[in-house]
N, C-alpha and C positions, 0 to 999 in steps of 0.2 A: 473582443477576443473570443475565437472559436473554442470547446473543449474539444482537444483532442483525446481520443482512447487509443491504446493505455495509456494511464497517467504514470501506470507504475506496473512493470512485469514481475511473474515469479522469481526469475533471476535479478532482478534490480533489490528487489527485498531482500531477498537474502544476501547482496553483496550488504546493504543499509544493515543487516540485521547481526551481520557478522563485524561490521565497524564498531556497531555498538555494544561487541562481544554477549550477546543477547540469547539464550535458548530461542526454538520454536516457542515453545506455550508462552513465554514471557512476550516474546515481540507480538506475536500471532492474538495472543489474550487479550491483549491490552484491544485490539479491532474487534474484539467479540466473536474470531476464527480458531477453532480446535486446532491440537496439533496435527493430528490429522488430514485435518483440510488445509492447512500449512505448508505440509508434506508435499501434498497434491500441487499445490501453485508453487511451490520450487520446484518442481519436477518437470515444470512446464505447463501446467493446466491453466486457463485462461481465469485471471482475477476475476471473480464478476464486479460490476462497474461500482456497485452501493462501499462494496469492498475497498477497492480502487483509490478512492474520495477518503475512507476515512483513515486508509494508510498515510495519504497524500495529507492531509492534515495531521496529520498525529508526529507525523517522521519525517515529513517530505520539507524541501528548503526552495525559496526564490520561485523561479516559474511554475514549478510543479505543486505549490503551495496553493498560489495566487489560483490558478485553475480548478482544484479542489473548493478553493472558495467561492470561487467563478458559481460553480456546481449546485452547491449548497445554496446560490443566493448571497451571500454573507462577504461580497466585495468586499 
């Protein structure tokens, strides 16, 4: 399996982040990303990839999971 980038856009999170009725710092904290930089990748600014991975594993479900894992090594 190739990883594809992105695993997960600003707006994907935020739809994810808004299901799980979740602030910014709460969802965002939990990945080690300020509200602030939160801010910025819902608004459109590009995940960087370390980011990406550990949203994908923290939140992410089925293929987008498995790819995160892919990532990490940790098939």
């Amino acid at each position: 399996m190739t990883i594809k980038f992105p695993l997960i856009t600003g707006a994907q999170a935020k739809e994810i982040r808004e299901k799980l009725r979740m602030n910014q710092t709460e969802f965002w904290g939990a990945v080690f990303i300020t509200q602030s930089g939160a801010s910025r990748y819902e608004s459109g600014r590009a995940i960087p990839k370390p980011a990406q991975i550990l949203i994908a594993m923290k939140y992410g479900k089925g293929k987008m999971k498995a790819q995160a894992a892919k990532a990490l090594g940790i098939e």
